[in-house]
N, C-alpha and C positions, 0 to 999 in steps of 0.2 A: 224435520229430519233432513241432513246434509243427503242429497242424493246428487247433485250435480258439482262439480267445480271448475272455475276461470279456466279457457284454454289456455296451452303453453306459451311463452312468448315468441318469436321469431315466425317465419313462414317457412313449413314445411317442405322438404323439397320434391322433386316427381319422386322420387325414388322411396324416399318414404310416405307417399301415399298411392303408389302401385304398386298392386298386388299381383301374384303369379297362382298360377293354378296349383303348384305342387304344397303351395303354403295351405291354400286354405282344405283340397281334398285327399292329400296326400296319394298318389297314384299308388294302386296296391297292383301286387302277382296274379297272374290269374287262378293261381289258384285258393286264395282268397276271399272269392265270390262267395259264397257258402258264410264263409265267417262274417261277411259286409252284414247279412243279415242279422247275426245276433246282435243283443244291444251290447253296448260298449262298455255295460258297469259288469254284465254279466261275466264278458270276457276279461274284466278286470279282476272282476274274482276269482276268475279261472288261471289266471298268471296269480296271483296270490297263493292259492290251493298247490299249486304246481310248485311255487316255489318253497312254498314249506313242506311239503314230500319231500323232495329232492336234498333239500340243506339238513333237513331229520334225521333224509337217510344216511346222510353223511358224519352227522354227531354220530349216528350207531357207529360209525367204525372209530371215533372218535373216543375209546373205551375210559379213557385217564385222563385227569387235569395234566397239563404241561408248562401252565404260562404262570409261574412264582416269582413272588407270592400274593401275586393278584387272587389265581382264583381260589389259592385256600383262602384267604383275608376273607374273598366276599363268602365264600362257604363258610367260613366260622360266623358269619356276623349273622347271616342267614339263620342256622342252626343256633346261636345264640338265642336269636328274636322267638322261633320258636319254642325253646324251652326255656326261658327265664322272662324273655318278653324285654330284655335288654342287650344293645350293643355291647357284647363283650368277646374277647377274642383271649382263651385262655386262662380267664377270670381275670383278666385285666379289661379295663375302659376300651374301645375302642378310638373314639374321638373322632372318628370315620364320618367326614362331610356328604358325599356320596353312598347315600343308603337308599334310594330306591330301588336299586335292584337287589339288596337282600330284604325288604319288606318287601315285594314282592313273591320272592325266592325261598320264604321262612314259613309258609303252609306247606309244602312240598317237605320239609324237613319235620315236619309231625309225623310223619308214616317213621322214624325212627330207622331208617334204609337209607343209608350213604346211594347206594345203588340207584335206588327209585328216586332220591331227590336228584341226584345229579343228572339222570333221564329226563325227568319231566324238567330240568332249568334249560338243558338244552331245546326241550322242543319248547318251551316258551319264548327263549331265545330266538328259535325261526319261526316260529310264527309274525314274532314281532319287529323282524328285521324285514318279512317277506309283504308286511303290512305298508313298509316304505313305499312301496308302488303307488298306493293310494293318493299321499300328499302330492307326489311327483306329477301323479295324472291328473289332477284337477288343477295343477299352480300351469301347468300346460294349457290347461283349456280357460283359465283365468286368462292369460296373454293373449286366448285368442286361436291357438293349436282347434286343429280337430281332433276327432277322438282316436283316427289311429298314429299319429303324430302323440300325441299324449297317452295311449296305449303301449308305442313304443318306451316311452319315455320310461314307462313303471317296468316295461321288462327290464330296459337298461340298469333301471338302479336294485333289482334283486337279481341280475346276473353278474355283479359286480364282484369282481375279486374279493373284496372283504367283507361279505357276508361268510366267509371263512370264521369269523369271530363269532357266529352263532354256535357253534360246537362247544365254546371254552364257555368258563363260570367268571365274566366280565360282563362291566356294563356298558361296553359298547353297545349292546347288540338292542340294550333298551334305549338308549340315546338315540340309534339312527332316526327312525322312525318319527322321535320327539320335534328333534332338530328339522328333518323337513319339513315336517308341521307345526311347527313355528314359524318357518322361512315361511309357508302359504300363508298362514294365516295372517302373517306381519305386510305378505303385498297387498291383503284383502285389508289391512287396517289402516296402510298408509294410503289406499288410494280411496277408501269410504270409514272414517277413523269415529267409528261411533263406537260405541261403550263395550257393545257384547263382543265384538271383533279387537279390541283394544287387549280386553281383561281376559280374551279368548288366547292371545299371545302370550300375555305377563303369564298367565296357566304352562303353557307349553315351556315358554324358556325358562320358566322356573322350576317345571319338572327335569327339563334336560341339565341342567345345572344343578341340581339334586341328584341326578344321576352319574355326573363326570362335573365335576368343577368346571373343568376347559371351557366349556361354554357358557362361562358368567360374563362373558362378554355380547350376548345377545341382546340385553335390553341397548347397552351402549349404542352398539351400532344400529337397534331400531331408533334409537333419535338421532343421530347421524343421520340414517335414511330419511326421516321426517325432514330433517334442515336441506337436504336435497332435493326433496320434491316438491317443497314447499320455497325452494329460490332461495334457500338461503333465510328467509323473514324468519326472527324469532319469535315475534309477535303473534306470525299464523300461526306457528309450530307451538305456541303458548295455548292460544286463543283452542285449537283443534285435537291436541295431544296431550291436557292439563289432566286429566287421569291417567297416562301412564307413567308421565314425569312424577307424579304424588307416589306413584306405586312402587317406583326404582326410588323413589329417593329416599326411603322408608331403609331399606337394605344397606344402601349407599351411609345413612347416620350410625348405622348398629356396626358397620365396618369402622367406621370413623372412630367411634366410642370405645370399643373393643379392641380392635387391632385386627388387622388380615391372619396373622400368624394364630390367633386365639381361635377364631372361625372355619381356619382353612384344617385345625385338628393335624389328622397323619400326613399331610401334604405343606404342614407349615417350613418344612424343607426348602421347597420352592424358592422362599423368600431369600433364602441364603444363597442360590446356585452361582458358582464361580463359572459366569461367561465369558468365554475366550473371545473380543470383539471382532479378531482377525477371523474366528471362525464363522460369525455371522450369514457376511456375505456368501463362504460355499455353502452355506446349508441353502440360504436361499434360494442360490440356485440349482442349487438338490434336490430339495423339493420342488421345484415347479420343473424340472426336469423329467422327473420320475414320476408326479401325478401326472406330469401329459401322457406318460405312458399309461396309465395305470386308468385315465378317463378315456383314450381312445385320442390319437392323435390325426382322426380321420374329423372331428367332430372340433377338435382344440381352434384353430386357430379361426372359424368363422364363428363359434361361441364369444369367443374373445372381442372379435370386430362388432358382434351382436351389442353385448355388455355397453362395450364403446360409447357407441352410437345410442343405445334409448339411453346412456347420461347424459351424451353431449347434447342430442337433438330429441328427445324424446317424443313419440306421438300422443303416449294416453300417459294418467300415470300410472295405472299397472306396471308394463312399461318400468319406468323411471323408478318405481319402486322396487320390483324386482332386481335391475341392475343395480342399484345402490346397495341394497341387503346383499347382492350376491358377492361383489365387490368387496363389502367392509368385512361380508362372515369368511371372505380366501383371505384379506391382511391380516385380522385378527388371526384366523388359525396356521397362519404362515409364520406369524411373527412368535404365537405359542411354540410352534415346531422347531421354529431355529434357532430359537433362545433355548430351547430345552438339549435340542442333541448339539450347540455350542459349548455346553455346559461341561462336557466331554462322555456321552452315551454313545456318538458317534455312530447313530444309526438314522435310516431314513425314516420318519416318523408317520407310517402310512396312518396309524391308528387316528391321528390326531387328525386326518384329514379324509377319512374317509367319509364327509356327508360331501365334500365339494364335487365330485365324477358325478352324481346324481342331478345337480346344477348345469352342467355341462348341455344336455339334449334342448333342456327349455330354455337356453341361453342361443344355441343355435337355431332351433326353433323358430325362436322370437328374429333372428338374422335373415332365415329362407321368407318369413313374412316381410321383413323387410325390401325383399327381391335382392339381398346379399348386396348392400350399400361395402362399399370400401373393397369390393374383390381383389384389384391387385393387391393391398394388405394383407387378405387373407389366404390372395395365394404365395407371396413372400412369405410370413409366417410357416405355410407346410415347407418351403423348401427348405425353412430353417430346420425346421424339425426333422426332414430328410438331411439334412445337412449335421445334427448333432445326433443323430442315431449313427452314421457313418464314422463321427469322428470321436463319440462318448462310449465306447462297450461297455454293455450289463456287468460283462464277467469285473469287472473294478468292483461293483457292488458285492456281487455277490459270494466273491470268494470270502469274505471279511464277515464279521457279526451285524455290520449292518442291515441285513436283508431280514433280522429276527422278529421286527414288528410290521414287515409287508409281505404280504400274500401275493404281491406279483412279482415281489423278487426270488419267495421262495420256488414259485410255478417258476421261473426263470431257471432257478440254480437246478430243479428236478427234471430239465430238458436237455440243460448241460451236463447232468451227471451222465444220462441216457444216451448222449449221442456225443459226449464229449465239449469240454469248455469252450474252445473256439469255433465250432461249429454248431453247438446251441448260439451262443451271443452272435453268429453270421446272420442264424434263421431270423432270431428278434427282431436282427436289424433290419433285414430285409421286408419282414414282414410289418414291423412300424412304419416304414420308407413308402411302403406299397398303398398301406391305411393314409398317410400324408399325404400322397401325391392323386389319391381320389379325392382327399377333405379338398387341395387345390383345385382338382377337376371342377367339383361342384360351383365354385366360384363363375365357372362359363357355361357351365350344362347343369342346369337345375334341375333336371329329370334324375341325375348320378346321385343325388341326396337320400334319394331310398334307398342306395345300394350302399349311402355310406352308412347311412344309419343301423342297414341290416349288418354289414362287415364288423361294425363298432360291438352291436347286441353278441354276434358269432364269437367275437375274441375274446370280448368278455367271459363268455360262457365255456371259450377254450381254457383263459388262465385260472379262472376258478375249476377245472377240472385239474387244472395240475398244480396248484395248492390242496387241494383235498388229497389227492396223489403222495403228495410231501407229507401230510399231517398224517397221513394211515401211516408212512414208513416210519416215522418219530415217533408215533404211537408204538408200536411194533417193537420200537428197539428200547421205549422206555418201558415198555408193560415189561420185559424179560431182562433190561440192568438194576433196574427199581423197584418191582416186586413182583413177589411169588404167583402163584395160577389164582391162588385164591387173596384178594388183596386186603380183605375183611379178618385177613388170617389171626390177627390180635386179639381181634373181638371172640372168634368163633374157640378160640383157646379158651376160655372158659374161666377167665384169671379174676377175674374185677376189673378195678381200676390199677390202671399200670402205669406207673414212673417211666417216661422215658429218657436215657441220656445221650446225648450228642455227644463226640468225640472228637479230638482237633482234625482237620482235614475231610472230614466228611461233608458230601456235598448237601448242600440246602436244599438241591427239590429231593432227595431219598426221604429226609426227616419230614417234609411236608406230604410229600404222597402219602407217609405212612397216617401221618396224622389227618389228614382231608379222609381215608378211609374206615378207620380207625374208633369212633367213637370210646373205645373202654380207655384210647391212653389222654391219662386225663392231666399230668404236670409234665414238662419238658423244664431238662436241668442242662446243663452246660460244661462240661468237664472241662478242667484246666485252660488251655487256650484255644477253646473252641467258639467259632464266631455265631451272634445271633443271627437268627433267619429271618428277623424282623424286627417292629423300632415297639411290639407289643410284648414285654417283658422277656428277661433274661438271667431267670434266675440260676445262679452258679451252684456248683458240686464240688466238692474236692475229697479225695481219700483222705482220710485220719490217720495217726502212726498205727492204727489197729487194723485199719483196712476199713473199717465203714465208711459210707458214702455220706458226707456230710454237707448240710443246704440251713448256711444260718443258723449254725446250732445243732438245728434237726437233723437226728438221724432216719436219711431214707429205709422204709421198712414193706415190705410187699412186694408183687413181682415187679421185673425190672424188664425193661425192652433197653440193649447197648448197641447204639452203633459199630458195626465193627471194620468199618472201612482204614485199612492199615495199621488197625489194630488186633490183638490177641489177647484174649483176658480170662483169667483161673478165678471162680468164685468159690467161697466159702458161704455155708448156711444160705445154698441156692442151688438149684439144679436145674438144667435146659429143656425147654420145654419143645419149642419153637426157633425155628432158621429160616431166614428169606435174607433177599440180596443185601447187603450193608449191614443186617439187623441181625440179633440173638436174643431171642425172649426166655428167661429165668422165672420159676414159680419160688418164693420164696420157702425154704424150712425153718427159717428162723432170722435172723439180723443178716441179711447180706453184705459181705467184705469181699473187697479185693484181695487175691492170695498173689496173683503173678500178673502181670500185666507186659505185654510188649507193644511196645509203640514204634511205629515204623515198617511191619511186617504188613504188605500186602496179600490181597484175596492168592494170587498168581504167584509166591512166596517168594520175589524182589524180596528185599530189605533195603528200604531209603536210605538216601547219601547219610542220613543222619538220624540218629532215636534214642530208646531208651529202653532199658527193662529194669522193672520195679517188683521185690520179692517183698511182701509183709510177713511182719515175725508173728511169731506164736503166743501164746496168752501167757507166756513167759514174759514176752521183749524179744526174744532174740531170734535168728536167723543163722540157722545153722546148718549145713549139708553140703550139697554139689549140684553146679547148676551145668547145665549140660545144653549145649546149641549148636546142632549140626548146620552145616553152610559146606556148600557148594557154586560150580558156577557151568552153566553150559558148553561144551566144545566150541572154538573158533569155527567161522567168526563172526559167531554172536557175539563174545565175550573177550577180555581182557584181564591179564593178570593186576589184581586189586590188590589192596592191602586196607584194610580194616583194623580201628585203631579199638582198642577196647580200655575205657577208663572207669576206673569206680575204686569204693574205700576197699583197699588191700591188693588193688590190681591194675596194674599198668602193663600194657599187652598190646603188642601189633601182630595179627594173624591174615599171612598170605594166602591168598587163593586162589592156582592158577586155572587157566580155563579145561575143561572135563573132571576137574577132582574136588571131589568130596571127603570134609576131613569131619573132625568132630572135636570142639572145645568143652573143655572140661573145667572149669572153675570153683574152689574151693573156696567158701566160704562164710564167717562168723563174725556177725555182724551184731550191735543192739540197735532196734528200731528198724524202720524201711531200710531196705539194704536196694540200691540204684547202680545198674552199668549201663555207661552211655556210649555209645559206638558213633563211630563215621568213617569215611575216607574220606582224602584229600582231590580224590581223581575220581569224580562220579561219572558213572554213563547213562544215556537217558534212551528212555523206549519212547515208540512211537506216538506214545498220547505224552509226552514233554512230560515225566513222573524221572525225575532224578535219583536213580538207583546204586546200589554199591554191591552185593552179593546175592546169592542164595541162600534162604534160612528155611528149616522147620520151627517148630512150636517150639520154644526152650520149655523144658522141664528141670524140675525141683528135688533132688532127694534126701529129703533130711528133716531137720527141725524149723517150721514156717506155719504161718497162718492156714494153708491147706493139708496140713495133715493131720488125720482120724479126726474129720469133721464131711458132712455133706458138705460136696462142693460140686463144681460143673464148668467142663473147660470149653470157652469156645473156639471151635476152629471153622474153618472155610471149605465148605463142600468143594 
């Protein structure tokens, strides 16, 4: 049994082989004393417990999915697994590489309760993000950390802003945890590289890489790190790592044979991404900008010099191992993040990087043990970092959609809302600058490392209070634009199974909230040019010259859930049962037809720069009466005087509107078939959500000879 290995080459210098007090007993507050007593796993558990309360309690206010169409995908695939026992997402294949967290997530969906499964995913979620601590405190005490130095370490990484991703139905939140325990286990293999520690690894990063693709670059960079601490020698690295080179290269032939695109399933996208190379370089340094923020910028730059130093000079190889994995697992997910938002997403990619902040403690750590080799470097680094807080403001980010996959830029933007944009991004800065210029201090006064370290733990635990902050008020304004008190409302109708159709312009997360809630609507159709919400089927609808709703032939028949977002629609052989925001649920009486349709007509009754209204004829063919469309426009100066063109077979019309008056058009007409008029102007004006409008409308009505007349029918309109 390998238990010993050759020491490193070169001689040591004083400085890495004297040690300081603060390294090895970490000087605690006095009031402490009390807690020195208990043992250190205990109170590990107790930061554990703690932090899955707290992130729990924070899913409870967390009431709705938000993040589309990630968390319906992993909830259909989930619910899938439990009741068919197959990846399918709408009765289509999934092809979903990343399914551990909906096997995991698919017992929870046996209680047949959207409600109860999406409860229990969340607190599995924190329990298992709050588990991270664990890996973090032992890869600390691996280096050599004591246990409140490593104690610290596990609060750092479940006070971390992005345990924010425990609330959502993502597999972040299983991956954290995986990924660090890989990282430990991969120092414990490269520095004693026997079997059960080897295949202990290949387990973990193949779970994490089951869980998020992202991280199929683990095994890579564990033989990377083997070729570094082994000098380079492939021979050693042969001769001591020959089971897990057999294990990756296994994987490595089935890509080869197959193809990346066949493997990678719904992310075979990737392969194609059109990278802007000029974009590269800012994201790079985008990202490493804003995870210094985001890992504690009191802690950054002597982690860094730590890093350094056990590659250049290393003392054990723990040591040298860990700075190698830590090193290859920030380029790898550096280079994933900047290739990905160069691509043009154009967002900071926190999600992609949230296991490296939990690196950061055991990385400085291992530097305070070193007695802080390379000080003036690491006190130049804070001044930089005081130097690019002063001259980089938050507010750049955050005004923009970038801030949508980071939790500390959202805590950022809900400081500025609160106190105002230039005077939030002052406080940041100031408050980053403050955190820098102690991370500096420590560099001369090694006693100030507890107080950075506490400062780092504090902010941390500040900006995750003000992303959870942010996440209630989005919650808030999405439970009341997106659906009704009751969000199971479909199901609890009492219908069966229900058709649902999508309508052009309506937004993709209404149609997924409803369906993530939803269980009874069981097919989604597509009406005319309305875009898919996802790359798992998109089967199309279109009206018939009769008015039925037709899907490949088939006539749709049973109740109907229509989107109704800027839309208006008169049914025949159906009646309304059901209204919630965007939505109108129809029980069917018999074959459901469109009788009237207005496209363009907002909830708020705008009328868009441009649209259409669609009359279907009668069991005749024909289209015979008076169509009738009040419009108006509000007093100055809201409003301006419009002109509205109105075109269709037998009517060519321009009707002026000026502002306070209200007229009423009256149109005559006899038509055979679908009878269509299609209106615009030429001079639109736009309300404050950027919705390019032309007038005022009510509900146009029909009087005559048409598909809705002396027939059950049911009109929707807009509470």
């Amino acid at each position: 049994m390998e238990a010993k290995y050759p020491s490193f080459k070169g001689r040591p210098s004083h400085a890495d082989t004297h040690f300081v007090a603060v390294d090895l007993s970490f000087p605690r507050p006095e009031g402490l004393t009390r807690a020195a007593a208990v043992p250190a796993r205990l109170l590990l558990a107790g930061i554990v417990a703690v932090s899955f309360g707290l992130r729990f309690a924070a899913a409870l206010v967390h009431t709705t999915p938000l993040y589309f169409p990630d968390e319906y995908i992993y909830g259909s695939i989930a619910r899938s697994l439990a009741e068919t026992g197959r990846p399918l997402i709408r009765g289509h294949s999934a092809h979903f590489p990343a399914m551990l967290e909906p096997l995991l997530a698919a017992p929870f969906w046996l209680t047949h309760d959207p409600t109860v499964a999406y409860r229990l995913t969340q607190a599995e979620n924190a329990l298992a993000m709050s588990l991270a601590a664990i890996p973090v405190y032992l890869l600390v005490r691996r280096l050599g950390g004591g246990s409140w130095p490593a104690l610290a370490a596990g609060a750092l990484t479940v006070a971390s802003p992005d345990l924010f991703f425990a609330s959502f139905v993502l597999a972040d939140a299983i991956a954290y945890p995986l990924v660090l325990g890989a990282i430990y286990l991969g120092v414990c293999a490269l520095s004693e590289p026997t079997r059960r520690l080897q295949i202990g690894f290949a387990v973990l990063a193949g779970l994490a890489t089951f869980t998020r693709v992202q991280y199929v670059f683990l095994p890579v960079v564990f033989i990377v790190a083997a070729l570094v601490v082994e000098s380079g020698s492939v021979r050693t690295v042969w001769r001591r790592f020959r089971l897990s080179l057999g294990l990756y290269a296994a994987p490595l032939l089935l890509v080869a044979v197959l193809g990346p695109k066949r493997l990678l399933g719904y992310y075979s996208g990737v392969a194609d991404l059109g990278v802007k190379p000029s974009a590269i370089g800012h994201w790079l340094g985008t990202d490493a900008l804003l995870l210094a923020y985001s890992a504690g910028f009191a802690l950054v730059p002597g982690a860094l010099v730590g890093l350094a130093y056990a590659l250049r000079r290393p003392r054990t190889r723990d040591e040298n191992a860990f700075a190698a994995l830590a090193v290859g697992a920030l380029l790898a997910i550096f280079v994933e993040a900047s290739l990905y938002a160069a691509s043009g997403t154009d967002r900071f990619q926190e999600r992609y990087l949230m296991v490296l902040p939990p690196l950061v403690l055991p990385a400085f750590a291992l530097w305070l043990r070193r007695n802080r080799p390379g000080a003036r470097v690491a006190a130049l680094l804070g001044l930089g970092l005081v130097a690019l807080a002063a001259r980089v403001p938050l507010s750049g980010y955050t005004i923009s959609d970038s801030k949508q996959d980071s939790p500390f830029l959202l805590a950022v933007f809900r400081l500025e809302k609160g106190i105002g944009i230039g005077t939030g991004s002052l406080v940041v800065a100031l408050l980053a600058s403050a955190l820098a210029l102690l991370g500096a201090a420590v560099c001369y006064r090694a006693f100030l490392a507890r107080w950075a370290i506490g400062a780092t733990i504090l902010a941390a635990a500040f900006v995750s209070l003000g992303a959870v902050a942010f996440d209630a008020h989005v919650v808030r304004s999405v439970r009341t634009s997106l659906l009704p008190p009751d969000a199971r409302w479909v199901d609890h109708a009492g219908l069966g199974g229900v058709s649902m159709i999508q309508t052009p312009a309506t937004l993709h997360a209404a149609v997924n909230e409803q369906l993530f809630w939803n269980l009874s609507l069981k097919h989604l159709y597509f009406l005319d040019d309305a875009s898919p919400i996802d790359a798992f089927g998109s089967e199309r609808v279109r009206a018939a010259r009769d008015g039925r709703l037709v899907s490949k032939g088939r006539t749709l028949r049973g109740p109907l859930l229509i989107s109704n977002y800027a839309v208006r629609v008169k049914l025949s052989g159906a009646v309304a049962v059901g209204h919630g925001p965007n939505y109108d649920l129809y029980r069917a009486l018999g074959t459901p037809r469109f009788a009237l349709f207005a496209g363009g007509l907002y909830q708020d009754g705008w009328l868009s720069a441009s649209g259409h209204m669609t009359v279907w004829p009668a069991q005749n063919g024909r289209v015979r009466g008076v169509l009738t469309l009040p419009l108006s426009l509000p007093p100055k100066p809201r409003s301006e005087t419009t002109t509205l063109q109105l075109r269709g077979p037998g009517v060519t019309r321009n009707v002026t509107v000026h502002p306070g008056q209200s007229i009423v058009v009256r149109l005559k007409v006899s038509h055979r078939g679908p009878w269509t008029l299609s209106f615009r102007t030429k001079r639109p004006g736009y309300l404050s959500d950027g919705r390019p409008i032309s007038v005022m409308a009510q509900m146009p009505t029909f009087a005559g000879i048409y598909c809705g007349q002396n027939t059950a029918n049911s009109t929707a309109t807009v509470a």
